[in-house]
C-alpha positions as CSV (number, residue, x, y, z in Angstrom):
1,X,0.0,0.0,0.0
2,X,1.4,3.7,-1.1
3,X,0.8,6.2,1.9
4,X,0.3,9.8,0.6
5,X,3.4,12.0,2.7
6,X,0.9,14.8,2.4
7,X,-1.8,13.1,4.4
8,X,0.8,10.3,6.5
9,X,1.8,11.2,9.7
10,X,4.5,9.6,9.4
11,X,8.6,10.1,9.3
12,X,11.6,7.5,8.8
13,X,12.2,8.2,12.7
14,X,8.9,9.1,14.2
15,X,5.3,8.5,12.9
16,X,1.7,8.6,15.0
17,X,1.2,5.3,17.2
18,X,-2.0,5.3,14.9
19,X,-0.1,4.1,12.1
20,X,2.0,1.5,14.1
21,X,2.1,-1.7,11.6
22,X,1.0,0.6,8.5
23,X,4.0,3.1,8.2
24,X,7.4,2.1,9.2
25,X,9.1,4.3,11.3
26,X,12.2,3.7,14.2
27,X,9.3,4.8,17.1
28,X,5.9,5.8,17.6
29,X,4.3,8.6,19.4
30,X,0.9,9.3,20.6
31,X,-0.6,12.6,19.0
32,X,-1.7,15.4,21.0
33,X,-4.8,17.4,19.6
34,X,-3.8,21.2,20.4
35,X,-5.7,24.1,18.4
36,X,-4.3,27.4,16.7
37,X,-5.0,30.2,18.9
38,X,-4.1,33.0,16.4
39,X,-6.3,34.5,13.9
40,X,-3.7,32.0,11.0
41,X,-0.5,30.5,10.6
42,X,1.5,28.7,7.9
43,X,1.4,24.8,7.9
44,X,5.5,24.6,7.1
45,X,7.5,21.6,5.2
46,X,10.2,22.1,7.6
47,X,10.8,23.3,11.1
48,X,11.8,26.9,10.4
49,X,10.4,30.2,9.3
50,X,11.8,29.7,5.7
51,X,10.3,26.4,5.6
52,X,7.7,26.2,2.3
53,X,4.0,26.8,3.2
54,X,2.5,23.9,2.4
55,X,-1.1,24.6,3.8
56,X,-2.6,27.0,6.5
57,X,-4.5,26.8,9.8
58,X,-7.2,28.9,10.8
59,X,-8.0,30.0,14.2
60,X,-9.4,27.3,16.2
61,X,-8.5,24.4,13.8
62,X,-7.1,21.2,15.4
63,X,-3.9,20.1,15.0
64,X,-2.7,16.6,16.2
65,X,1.0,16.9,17.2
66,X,3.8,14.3,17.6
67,X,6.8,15.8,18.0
68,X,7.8,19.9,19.1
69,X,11.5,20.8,19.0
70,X,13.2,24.3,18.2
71,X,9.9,25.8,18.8
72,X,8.0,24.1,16.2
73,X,5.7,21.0,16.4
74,X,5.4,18.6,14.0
75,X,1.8,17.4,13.2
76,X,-1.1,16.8,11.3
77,X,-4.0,19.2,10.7
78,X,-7.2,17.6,12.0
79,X,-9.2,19.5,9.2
80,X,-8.1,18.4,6.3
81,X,-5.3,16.0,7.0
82,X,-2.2,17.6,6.0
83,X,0.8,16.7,7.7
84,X,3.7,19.5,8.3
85,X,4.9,21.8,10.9
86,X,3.7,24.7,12.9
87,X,5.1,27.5,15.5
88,X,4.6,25.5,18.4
89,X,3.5,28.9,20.6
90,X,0.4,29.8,17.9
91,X,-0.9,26.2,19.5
92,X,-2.6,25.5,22.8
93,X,-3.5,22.0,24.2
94,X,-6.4,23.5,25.9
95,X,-9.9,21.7,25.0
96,X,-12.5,23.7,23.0
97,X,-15.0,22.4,21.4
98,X,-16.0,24.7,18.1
99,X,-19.9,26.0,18.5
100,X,-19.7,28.4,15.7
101,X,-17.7,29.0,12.4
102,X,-16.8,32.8,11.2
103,X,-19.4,33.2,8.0
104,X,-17.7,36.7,7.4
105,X,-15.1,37.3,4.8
106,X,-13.1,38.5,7.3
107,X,-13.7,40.0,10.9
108,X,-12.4,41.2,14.1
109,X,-12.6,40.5,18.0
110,X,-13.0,43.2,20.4
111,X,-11.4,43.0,23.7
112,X,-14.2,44.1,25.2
113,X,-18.6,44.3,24.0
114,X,-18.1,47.3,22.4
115,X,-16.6,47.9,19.0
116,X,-14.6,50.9,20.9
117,X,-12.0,48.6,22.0
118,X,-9.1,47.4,20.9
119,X,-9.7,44.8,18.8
120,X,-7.8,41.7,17.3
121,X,-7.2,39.6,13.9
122,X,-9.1,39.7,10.9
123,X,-10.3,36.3,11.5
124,X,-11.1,35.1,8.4
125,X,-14.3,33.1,6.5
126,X,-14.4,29.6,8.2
127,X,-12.2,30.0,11.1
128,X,-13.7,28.1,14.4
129,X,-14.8,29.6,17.6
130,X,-16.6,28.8,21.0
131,X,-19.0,30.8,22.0
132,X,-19.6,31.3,25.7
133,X,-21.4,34.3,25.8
134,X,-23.7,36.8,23.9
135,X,-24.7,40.6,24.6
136,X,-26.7,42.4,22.2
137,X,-25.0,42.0,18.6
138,X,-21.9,40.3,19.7
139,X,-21.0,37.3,20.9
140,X,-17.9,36.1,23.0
141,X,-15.5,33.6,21.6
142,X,-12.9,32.4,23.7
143,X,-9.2,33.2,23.1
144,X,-10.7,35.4,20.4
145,X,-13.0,38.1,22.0
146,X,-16.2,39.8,21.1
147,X,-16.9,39.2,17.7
148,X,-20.3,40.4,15.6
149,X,-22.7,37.9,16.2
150,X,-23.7,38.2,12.4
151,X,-20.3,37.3,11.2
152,X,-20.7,33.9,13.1
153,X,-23.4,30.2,11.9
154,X,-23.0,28.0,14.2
155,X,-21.4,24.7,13.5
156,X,-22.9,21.7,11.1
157,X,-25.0,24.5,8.8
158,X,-24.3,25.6,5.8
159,X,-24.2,29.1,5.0
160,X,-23.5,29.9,1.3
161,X,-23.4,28.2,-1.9
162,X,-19.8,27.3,-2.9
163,X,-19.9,29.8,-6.2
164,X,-21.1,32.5,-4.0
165,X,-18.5,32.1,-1.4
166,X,-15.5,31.7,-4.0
167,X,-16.6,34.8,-5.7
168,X,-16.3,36.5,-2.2
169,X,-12.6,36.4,-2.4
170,X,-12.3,38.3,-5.7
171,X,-8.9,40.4,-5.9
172,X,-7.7,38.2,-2.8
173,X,-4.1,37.9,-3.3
174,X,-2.2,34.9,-4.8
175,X,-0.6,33.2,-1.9
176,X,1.1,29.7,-2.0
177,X,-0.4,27.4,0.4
178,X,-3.3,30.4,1.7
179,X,-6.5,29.3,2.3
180,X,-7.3,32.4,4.0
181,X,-9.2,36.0,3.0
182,X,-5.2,37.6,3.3
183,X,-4.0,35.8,0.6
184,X,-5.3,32.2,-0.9
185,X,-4.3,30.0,-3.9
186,X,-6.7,27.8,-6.3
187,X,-7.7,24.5,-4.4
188,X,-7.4,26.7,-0.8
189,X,-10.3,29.1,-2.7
190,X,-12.0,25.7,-3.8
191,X,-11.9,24.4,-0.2
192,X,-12.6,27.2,1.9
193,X,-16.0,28.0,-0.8
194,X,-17.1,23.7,-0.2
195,X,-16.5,24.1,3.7
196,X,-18.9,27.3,3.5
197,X,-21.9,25.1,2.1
198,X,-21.2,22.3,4.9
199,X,-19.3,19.6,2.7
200,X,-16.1,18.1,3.6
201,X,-12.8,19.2,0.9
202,X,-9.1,17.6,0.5
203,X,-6.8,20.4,0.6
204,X,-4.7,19.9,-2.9
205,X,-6.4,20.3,-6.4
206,X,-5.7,16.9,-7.5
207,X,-7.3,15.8,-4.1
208,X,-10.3,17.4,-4.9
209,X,-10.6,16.4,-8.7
210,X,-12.3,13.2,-7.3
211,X,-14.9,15.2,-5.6
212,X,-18.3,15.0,-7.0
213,X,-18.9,13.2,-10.5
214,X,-18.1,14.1,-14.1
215,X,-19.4,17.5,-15.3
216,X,-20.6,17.9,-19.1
217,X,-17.6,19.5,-21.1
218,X,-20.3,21.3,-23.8
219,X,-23.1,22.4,-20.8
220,X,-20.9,23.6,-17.8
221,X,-22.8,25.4,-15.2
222,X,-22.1,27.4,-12.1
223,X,-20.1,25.6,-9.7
224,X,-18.3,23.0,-11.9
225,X,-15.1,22.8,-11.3
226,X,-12.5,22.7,-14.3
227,X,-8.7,20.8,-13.6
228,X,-5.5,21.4,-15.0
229,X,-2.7,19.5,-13.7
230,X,-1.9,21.1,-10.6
231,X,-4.0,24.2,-10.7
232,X,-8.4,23.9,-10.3
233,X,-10.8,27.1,-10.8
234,X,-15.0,27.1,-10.6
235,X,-17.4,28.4,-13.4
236,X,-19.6,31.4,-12.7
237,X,-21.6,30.1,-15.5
238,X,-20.8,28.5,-18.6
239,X,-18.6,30.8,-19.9
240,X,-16.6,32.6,-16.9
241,X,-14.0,31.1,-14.4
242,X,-13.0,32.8,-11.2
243,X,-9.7,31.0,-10.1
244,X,-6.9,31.6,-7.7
245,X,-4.2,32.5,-9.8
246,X,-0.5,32.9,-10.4
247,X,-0.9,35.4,-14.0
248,X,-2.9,37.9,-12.0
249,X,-1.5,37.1,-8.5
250,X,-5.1,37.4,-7.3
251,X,-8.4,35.8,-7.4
252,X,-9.6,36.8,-10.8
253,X,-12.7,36.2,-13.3
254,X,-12.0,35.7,-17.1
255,X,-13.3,34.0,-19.9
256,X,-12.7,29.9,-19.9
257,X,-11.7,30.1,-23.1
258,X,-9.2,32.7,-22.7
259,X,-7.5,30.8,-19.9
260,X,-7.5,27.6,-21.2
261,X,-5.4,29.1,-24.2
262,X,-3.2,31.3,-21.8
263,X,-2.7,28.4,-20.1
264,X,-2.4,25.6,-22.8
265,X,0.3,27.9,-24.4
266,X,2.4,26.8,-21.3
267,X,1.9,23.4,-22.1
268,X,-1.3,22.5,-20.0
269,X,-4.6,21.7,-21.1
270,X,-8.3,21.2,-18.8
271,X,-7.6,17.4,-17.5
272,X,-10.8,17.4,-15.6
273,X,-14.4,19.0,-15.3
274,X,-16.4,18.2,-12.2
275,X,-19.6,18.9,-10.7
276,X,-20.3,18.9,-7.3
């Protein structure tokens, strides 16, 4: 059996007891759930701050951890599986259990109920809180602070449709390994849009190109998703794609046709049309 590395947490010299007799591995350690405790942080390929960003956590996301040394912690991200490694002091073992899930693009806590105070983040579109208390329009989040209670859904519902959500993040910034509303690339946009309307999504693009079934090449609608090798947008309709991109550095909307030429020009053509 081939283990994905991506989604294996697992090292020639350590791996999760939970793979003990699957993975080889000189010892195995228990994992630890901890949970980020700032508003996002990069999912490294290596223990330092020049380490690729492979992924990203968002406030209040789990992260199973095996191993912390030179201030980072080795682990898996409970989300959507992806094994790498985080600042170990963005990460608290304390146990929360999520009640609501941030439905704004982006928002802000206030130390305090009123919007006068100092406030903290942006915490961005899908980001996890517990809710302890509510006065008036906001609602307190612990570790966060006082957050608009309209900016929060609690857990389980959906809230948007994933082509509404995606276009939401038009002019975000390119970002390698984002999934955030600060800077995002294509699958993280196609991710964060399926979490909004309550489904389950793999993290990398040809992850995700097993989602749903096989979309009509000559009748796309809104919502299909369209697959190049290593890069994924979603149709607005049956003529427009909005897609996380490196040309425009930014979420962008253009023509398909236009950037399946652009894009075939570099030697790539549409592998794969989904709907979902």
């Amino acid at each position: 059996m081939t283990l994905d590395p991506r989604l294996t947490l697992a090292r020639p010299d350590l791996a999760s007891v939970a793979l003990e007799g699957v993975a080889r591995a000189d010892r195995f350690a228990e994992a630890k759930p901890m949970r980020l405790v700032i508003p996002a942080a990069p999912v490294r390929g290596g223990p330092s701050l020049d380490g690729e960003q492979i992924d990203q956590l968002l406030f209040g996301e789990r992260f199973d951890v095996v191993e912390i040394a030179g201030g980072f912690a080795w682990g898996q991200a409970a989300r959507d599986g992806y094994v790498g490694w985080v600042e170990a002091a963005a990460l608290s073992p304390r146990p929360l259990e999520a009640s609501h899930r941030v439905t704004a693009l982006r928002t802000f806590a206030f130390a305090e109920p009123s919007i006068k105070t100092p406030a903290r983040g942006p915490f961005s579109l899908n980001a996890l809180v517990t809710v302890t208390e509510v006065r008036g329009a906001l609602a307190f989040a612990e570790g966060a602070g006082w957050m608009p209670l309209a900016h929060l859904t609690p857990v389980g519902e959906a809230f948007a449709e994933p082509a509404d959500t995606a276009e939401r993040f038009l002019g975000t910034p390119y970002l390698w390994g984002g999934r955030d509303s600060l800077g995002i690339d294509c699958s993280g946009l196609i991710q964060q849009a399926l979490y909004a309307a309550g489904r389950a999504c793999p993290r990398d693009s040809d992850q995700q190109a097993e989602l749903g079934t096989s979309a009509p090449i000559a009748a796309l609608a809104r919502g299909d998703l369209v697959f190049w090798r290593g890069h994924v947008g979603l149709m607005l309709d049956g003529d427009r794609l909005l897609h996380a991109n490196a040309h425009h550095m930014a979420v962008a909307i253009e023509p398909l046709a236009e950037a399946v030429g652009r894009i075939a020009a570099g030697g790539g053509s549409p592998a794969v049309f989904r709907r979902i």
